[in-house]
Structure formats: structure tokens, C-alpha cells
MIVEXRO-283235 format. One line per field, with one value per residue: residue number from 1; residue in three letters; x, y, z of N, C-alpha, C, O, CB in turn. Coordinates in pm, whole numbers, plus 50000, padded with zeros to 5 digits. Each point is the difference from the previous one (the first is absolute). Glycine has a CB too. Layout:
BEGIN
k <- c(NUM; ...) .
r <- c(ala; ...) .
nu <- c(X; ...) .
nv <- c(Y; ...) .
nw <- c(Z; ...) .
cau <- c(X; ...) .
cav <- c(Y; ...) .
caw <- c(Z; ...) .
cu <- c(X; ...) .
cv <- c(Y; ...) .
cw <- c(Z; ...) .
ou <- c(X; ...) .
ov <- c(Y; ...) .
ow <- c(Z; ...) .
cbu <- c(X; ...) .
cbv <- c(Y; ...) .
cbw <- c(Z; ...) .
This chain:
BEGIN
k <- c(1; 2; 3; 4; 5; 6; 7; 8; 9; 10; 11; 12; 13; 14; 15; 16; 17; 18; 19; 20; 21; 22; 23; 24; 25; 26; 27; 28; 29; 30; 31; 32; 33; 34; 35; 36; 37; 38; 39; 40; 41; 42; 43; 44; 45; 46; 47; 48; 49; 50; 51; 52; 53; 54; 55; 56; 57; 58; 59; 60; 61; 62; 63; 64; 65; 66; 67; 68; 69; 70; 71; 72; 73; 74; 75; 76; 77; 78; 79; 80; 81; 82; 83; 84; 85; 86; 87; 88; 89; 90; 91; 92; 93; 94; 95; 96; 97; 98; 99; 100; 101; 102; 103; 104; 105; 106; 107; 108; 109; 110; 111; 112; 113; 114; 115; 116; 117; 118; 119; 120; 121; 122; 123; 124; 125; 126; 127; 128; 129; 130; 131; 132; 133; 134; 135; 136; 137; 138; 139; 140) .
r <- c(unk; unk; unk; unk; unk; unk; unk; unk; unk; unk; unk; unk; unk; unk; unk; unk; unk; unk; unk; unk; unk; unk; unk; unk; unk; unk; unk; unk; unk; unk; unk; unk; unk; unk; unk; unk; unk; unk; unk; unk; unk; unk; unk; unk; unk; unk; unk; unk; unk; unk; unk; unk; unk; unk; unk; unk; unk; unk; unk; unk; unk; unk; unk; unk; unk; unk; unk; unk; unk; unk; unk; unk; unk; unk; unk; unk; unk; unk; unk; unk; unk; unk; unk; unk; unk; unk; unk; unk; unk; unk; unk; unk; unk; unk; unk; unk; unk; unk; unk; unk; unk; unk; unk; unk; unk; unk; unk; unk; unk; unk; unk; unk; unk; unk; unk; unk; unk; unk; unk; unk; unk; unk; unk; unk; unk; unk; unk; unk; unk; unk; unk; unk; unk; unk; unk; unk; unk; unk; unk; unk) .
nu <- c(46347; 50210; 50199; 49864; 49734; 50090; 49870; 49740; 50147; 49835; 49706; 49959; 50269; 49813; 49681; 50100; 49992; 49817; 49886; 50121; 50007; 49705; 50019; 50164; 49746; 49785; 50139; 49880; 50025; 50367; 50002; 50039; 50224; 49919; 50083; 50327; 50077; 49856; 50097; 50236; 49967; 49974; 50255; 50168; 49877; 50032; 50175; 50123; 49856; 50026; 50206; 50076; 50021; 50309; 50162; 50099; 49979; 49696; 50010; 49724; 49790; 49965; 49967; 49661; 49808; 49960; 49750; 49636; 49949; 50025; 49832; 49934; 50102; 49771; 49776; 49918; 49941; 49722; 49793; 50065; 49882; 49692; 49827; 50002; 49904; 49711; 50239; 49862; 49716; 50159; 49914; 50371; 50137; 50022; 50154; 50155; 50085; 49934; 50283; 50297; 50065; 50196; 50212; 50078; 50047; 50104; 50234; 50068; 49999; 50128; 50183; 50098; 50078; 50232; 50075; 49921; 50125; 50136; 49954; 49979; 50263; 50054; 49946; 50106; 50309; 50035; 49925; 50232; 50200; 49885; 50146; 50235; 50173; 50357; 50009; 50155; 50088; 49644; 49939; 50136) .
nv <- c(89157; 50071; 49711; 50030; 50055; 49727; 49928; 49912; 50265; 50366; 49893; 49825; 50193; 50141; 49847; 49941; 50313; 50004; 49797; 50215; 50331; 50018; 49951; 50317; 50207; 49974; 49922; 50264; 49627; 50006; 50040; 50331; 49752; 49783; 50166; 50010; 49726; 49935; 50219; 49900; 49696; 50119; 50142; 49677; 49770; 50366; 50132; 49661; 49895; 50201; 49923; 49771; 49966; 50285; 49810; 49925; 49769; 49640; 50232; 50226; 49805; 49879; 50283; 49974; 49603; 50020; 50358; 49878; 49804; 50154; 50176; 49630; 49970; 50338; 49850; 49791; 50314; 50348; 49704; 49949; 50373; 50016; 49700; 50042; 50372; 49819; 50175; 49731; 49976; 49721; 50053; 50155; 49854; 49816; 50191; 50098; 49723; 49994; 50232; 49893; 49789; 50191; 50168; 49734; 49809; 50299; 49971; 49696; 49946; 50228; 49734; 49713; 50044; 50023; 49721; 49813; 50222; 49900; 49658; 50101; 50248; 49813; 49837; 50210; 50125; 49601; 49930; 50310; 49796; 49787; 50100; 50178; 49714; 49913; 49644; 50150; 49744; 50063; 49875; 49825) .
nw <- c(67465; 50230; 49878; 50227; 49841; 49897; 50357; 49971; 50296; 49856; 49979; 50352; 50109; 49769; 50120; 50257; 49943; 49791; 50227; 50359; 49889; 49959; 50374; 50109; 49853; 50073; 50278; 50134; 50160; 49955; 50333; 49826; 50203; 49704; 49854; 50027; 49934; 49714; 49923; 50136; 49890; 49614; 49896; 50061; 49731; 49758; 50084; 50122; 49671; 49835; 50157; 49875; 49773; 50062; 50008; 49699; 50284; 49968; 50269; 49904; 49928; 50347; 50095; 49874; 50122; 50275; 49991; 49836; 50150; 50285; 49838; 50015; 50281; 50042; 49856; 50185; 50273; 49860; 49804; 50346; 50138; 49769; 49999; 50226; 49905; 49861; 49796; 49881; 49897; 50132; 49702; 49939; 50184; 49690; 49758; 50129; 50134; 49714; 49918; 50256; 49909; 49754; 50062; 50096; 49665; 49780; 50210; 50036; 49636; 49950; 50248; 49892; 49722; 50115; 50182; 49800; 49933; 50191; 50011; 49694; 50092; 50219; 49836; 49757; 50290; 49991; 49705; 49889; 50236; 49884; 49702; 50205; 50208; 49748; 50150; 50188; 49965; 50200; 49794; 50077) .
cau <- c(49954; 50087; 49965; 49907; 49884; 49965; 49967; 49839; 49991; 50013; 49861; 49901; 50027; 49935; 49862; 49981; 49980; 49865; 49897; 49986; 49984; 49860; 49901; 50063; 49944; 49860; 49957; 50048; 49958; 50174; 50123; 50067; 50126; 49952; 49975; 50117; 50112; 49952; 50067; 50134; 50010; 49918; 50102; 50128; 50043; 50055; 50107; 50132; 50016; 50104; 50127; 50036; 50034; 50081; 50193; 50059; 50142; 49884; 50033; 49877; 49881; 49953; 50014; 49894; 49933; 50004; 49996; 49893; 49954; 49959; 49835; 49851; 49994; 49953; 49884; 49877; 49983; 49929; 49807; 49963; 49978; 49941; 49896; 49920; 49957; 49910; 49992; 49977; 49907; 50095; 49961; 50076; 50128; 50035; 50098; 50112; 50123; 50003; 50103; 50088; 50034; 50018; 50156; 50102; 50075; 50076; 50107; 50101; 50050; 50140; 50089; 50055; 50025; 50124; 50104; 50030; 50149; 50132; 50082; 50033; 50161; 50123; 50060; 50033; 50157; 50106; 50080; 50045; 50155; 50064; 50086; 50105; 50090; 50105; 50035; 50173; 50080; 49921; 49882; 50091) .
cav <- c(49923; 49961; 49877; 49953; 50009; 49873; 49869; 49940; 49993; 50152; 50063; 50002; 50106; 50131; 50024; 49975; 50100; 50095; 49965; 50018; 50110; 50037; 49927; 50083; 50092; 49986; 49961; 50109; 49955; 49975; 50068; 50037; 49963; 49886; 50037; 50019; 49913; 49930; 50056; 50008; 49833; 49964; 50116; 49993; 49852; 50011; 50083; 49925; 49936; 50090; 50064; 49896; 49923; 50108; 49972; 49921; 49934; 49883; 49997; 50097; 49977; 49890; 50106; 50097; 49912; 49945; 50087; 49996; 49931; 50014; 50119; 49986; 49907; 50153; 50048; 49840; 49959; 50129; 49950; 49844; 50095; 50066; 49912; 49977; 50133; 49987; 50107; 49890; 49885; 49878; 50025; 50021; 49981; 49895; 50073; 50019; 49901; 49882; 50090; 49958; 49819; 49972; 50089; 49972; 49865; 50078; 50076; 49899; 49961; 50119; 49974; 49926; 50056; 50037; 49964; 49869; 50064; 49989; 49869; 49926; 50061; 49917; 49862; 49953; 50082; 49934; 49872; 50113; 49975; 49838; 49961; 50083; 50025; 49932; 49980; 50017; 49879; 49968; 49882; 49862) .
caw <- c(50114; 50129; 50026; 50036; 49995; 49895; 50053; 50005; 50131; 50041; 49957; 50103; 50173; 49981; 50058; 50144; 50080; 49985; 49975; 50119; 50010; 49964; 50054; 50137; 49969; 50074; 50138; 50117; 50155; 49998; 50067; 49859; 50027; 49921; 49846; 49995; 49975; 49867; 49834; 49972; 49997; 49928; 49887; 50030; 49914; 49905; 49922; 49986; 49901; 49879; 50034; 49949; 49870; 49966; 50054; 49927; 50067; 50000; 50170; 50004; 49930; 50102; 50142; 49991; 49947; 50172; 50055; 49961; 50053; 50117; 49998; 49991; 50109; 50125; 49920; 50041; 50135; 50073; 49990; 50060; 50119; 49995; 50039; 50171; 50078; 49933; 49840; 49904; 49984; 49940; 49881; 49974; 50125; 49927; 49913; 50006; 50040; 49934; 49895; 50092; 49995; 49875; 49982; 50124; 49956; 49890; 50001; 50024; 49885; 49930; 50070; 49934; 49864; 49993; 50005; 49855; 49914; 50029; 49996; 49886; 49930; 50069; 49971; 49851; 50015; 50069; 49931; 49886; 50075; 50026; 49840; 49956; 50151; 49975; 50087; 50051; 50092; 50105; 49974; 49928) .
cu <- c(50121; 49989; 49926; 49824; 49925; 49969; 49865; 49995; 49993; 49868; 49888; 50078; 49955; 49787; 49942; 49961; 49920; 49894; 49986; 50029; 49859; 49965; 50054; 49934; 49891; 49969; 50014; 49936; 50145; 50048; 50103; 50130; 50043; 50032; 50153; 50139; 49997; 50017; 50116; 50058; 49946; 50080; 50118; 50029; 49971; 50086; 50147; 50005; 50024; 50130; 50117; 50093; 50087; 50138; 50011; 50100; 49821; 49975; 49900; 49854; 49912; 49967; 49847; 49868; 49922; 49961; 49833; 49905; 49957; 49905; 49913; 49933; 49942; 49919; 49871; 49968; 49926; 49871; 49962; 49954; 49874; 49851; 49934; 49986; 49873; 50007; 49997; 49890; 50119; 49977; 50172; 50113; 50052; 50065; 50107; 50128; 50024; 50145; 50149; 50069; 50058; 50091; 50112; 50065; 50049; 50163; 50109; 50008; 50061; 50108; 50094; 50064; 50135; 50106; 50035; 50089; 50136; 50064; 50016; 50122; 50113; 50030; 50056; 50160; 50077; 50040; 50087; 50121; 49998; 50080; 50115; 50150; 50105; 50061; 50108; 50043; 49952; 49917; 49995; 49999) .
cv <- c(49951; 49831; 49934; 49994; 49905; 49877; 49993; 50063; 50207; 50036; 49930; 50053; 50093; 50022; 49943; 50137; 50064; 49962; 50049; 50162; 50074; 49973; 50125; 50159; 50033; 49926; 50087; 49948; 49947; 50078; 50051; 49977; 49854; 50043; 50034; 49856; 49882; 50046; 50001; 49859; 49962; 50082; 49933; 49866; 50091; 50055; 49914; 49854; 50026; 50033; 49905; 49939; 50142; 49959; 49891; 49862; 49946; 50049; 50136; 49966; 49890; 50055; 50069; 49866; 49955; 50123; 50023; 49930; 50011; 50087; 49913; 49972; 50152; 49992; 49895; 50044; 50193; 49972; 49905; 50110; 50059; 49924; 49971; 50116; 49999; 50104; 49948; 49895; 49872; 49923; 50091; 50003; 49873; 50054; 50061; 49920; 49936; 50093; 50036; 49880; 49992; 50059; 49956; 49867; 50069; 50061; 49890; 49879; 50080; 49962; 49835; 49972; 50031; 49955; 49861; 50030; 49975; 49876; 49951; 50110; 49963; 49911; 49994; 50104; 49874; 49906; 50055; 49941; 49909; 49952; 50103; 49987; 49838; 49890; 50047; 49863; 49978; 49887; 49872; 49905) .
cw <- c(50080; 50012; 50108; 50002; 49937; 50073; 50072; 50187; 50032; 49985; 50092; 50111; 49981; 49992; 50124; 50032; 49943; 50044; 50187; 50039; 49993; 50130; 50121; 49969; 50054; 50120; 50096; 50131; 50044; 50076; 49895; 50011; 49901; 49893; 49932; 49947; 49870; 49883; 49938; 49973; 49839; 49933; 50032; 49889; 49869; 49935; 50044; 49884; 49854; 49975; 49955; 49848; 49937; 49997; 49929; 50090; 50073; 50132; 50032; 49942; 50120; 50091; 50014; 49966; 50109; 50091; 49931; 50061; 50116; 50029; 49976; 50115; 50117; 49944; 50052; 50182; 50040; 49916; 50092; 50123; 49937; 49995; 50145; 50089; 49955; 49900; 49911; 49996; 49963; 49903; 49917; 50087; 49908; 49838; 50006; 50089; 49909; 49885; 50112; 50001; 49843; 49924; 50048; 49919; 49870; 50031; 50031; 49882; 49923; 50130; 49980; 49847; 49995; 50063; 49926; 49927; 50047; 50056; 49898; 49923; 50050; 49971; 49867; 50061; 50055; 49925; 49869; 50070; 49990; 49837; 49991; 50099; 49953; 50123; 50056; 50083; 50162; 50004; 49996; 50137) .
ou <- c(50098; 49900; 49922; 49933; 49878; 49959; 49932; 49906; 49995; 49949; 49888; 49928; 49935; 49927; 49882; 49885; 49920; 49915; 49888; 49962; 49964; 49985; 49926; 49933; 49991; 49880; 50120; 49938; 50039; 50019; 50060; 50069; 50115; 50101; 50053; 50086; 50096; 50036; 50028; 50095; 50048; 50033; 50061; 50096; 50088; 50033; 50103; 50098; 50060; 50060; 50091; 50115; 49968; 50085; 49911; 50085; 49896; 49889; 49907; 49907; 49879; 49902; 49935; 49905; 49878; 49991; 49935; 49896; 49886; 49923; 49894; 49887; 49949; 49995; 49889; 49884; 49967; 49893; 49897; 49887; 49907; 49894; 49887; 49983; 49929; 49897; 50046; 49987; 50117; 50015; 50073; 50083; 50110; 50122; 50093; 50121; 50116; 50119; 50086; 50123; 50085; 50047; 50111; 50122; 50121; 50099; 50108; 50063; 50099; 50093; 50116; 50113; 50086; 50112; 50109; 50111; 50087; 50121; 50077; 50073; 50104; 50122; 50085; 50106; 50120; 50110; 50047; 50070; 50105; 50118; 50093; 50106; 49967; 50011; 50083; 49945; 50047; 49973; 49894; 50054) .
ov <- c(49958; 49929; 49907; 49935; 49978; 49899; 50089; 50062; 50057; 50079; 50050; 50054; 50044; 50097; 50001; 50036; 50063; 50088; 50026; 50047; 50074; 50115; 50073; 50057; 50073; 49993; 50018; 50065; 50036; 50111; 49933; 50036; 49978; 49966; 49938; 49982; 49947; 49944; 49992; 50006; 49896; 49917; 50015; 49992; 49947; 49992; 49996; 49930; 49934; 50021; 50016; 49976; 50003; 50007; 49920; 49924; 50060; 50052; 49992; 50032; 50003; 49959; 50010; 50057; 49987; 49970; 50081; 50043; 49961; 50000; 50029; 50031; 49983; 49878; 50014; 49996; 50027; 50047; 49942; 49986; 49981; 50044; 50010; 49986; 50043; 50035; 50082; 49912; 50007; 49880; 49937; 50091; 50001; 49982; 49964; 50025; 49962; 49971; 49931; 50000; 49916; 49965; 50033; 49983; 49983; 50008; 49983; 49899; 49943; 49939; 49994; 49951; 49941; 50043; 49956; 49946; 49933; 50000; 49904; 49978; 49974; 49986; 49916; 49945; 50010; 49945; 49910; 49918; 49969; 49969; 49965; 50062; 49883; 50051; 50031; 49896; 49915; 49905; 49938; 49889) .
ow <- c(49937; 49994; 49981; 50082; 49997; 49943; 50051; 50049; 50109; 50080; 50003; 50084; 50095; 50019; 50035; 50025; 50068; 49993; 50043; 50108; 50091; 50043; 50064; 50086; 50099; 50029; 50018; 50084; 50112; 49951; 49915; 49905; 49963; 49938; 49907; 49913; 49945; 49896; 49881; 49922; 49955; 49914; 49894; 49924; 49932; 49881; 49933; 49977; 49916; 49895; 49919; 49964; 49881; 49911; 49972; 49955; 50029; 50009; 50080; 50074; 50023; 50062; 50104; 49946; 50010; 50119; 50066; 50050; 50021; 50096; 50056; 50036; 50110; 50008; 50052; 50042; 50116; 50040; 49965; 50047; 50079; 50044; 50048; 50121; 50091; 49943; 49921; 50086; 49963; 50022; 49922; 50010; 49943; 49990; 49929; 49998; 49984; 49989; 49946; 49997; 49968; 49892; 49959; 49996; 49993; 49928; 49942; 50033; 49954; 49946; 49959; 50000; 49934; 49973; 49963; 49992; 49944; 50019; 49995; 49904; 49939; 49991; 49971; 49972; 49975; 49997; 49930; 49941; 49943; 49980; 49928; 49988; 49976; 50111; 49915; 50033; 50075; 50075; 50015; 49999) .
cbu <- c(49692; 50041; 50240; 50286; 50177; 50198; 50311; 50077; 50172; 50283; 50188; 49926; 50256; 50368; 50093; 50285; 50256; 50150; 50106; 50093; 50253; 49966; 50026; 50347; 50110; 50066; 49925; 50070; 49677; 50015; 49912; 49786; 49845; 49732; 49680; 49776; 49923; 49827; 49852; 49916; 49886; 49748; 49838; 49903; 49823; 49841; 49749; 49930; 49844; 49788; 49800; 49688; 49782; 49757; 50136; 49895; 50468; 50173; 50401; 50280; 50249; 50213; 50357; 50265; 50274; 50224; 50361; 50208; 50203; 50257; 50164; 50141; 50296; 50147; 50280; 50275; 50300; 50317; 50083; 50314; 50351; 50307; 50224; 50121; 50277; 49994; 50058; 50227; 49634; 50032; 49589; 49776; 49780; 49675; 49764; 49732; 49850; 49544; 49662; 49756; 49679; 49767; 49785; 49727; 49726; 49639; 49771; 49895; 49763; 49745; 49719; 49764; 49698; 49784; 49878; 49688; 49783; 49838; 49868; 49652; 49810; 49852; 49756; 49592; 49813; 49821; 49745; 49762; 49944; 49632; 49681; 49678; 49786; 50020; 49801; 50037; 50174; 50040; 50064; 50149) .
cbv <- c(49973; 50324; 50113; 50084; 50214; 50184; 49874; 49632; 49624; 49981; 49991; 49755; 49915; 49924; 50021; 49768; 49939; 49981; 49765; 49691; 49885; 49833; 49606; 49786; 49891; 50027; 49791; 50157; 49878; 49832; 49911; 50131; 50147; 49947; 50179; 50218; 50101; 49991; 50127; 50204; 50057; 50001; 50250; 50123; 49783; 49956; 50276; 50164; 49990; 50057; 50111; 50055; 49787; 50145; 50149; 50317; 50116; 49717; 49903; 50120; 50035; 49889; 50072; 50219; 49966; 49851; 49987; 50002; 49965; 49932; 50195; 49901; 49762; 50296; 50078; 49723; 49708; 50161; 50071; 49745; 50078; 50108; 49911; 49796; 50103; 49853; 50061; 50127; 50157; 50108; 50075; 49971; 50078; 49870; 50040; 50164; 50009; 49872; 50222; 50124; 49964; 49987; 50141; 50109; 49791; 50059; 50249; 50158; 49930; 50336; 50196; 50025; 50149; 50099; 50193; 49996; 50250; 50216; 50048; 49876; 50210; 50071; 49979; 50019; 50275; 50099; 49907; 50336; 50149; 49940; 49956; 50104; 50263; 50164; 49841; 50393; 50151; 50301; 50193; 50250) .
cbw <- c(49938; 50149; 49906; 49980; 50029; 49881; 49969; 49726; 49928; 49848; 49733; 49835; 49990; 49827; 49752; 50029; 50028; 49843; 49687; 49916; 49842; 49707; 49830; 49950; 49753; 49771; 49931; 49753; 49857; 49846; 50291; 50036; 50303; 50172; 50147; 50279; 50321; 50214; 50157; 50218; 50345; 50171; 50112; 50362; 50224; 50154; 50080; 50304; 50241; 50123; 50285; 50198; 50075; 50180; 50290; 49864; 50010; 49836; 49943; 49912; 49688; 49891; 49854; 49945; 49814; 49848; 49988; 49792; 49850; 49938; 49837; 49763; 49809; 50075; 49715; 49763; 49937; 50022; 49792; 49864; 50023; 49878; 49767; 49895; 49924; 50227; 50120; 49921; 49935; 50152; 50185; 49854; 50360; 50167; 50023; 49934; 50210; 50049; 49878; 50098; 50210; 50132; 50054; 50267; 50115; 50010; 50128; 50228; 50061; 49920; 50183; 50181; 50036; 49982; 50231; 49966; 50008; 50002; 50172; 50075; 50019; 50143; 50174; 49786; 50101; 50201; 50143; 49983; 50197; 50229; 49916; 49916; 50281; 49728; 50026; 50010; 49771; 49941; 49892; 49799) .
């Protein structure tokens, strides 16, 4: 198993899209320029969120986190278009925003996560220098 498959925030971005892929599938009233762009927006938050939790260097993982997030943020605003074209009942319009909303604060909690880490490594690296930092005759 892949790591990322072990996170809670992967296994709902990944049924999101399945759950909006199926619907696109079977909808053939969707402007197929719509459909198009939802699928590609809707594939994109999970694979840049797979992509992501891959890289080892924090600044990328944040890069592919913040590049998920802006697919969901596409995704929410071409169901809000497809709502007020009328290709959605609001029954499942409301679900799938609602699951959207729910990827978007996940994600932006793995995002934060990681920079906490790195203020709690920064700060613990400075105070490592500070006990180890000698006075000179600047300091004095």
C-alpha cells in the first residue's frame, strides 16, 4: 500500500471523484465543454494530492496540497455553474458540495500540519544554535 492511500483526506478526495465522475458519465444534458472541465479539475485534486504526499522536500508537498486544493475550489465553482444551468438536482448538488467542503478544510488541514512541523523544527534548530553559540567579544 502507498502512502498516501493511508490518509483519511485521500480516501474522501478519491470518493468525491468517483462519486462525480459516475454522475458526469451518465449526465448528457452538461455542456460537454463543463463536463470536460470538471472531470479534469476533479482528477487533478487527486492526483495532485497523491503527487504530493510523494515528495520529500515540505515546500513541494505544500506546492502539490495548495494545487489540490485549487482543483477542489474548480470543481465547487463548475457545480454551482452546472446548478444554476439546471444539470443538477439540489439534493445531489448539495452532496457533492457538501463532500468538496469537506476535502477543501482536510486539505487545508494536512497543509497546515506541515507548517507547524516546520516551525517546530525551526525553532527547535535555533535553540540547538543558540546552546551551542559561543559568546565573542560582539556579544559582550
Amino acid at each position: 500500500m502507498f502512502d498516501f492511500e493511508k490518509l483519511d483526506v485521500y480516501q474522501v478526495v478519491k470518493e468525491q471523484n468517483n462519486k462525480v465522475l459516475e454522475f458526469l458519465k451518465k449526465n448528457q444534458q452538461i455542456d460537454p465543454l463543463l463536463k470536460e472541465h470538471w472531470k479534469t479539475a476533479s482528477l487533478k485534486s487527486v492526483l495532485n494530492l497523491a503527487e504530493g504526499t510523494g515528495r520529500k522536500n515540505t515546500n513541494e508537498k505544500k506546492e502539490f496540497l495548495t494545487a489540490a486544493r485549487g482543483n477542489v475550489f474548480e470543481s465547487t465553482t463548475i457545480l454551482q455553474i452546472v446548478k444554476d444551468l439546471g444539470g443538477i438536482d439540489e439534493t445531489t448538488y448539495q452532496e457533492y458540495y457538501d463532500g468538496y467542503e469537506k476535502a477543501s478544510k482536510m486539505l487545508l488541514g494536512m497543509f497546515r500540519s506541515y507548517n507547524k512541523r516546520e516551525h517546530e523544527r525551526d525553532y527547535s534548530n535555533e535553540h540547538i544554535q543558540d546552546e551551542n553559540h559561543y559568546p565573542t567579544q560582539e556579544d559582550i
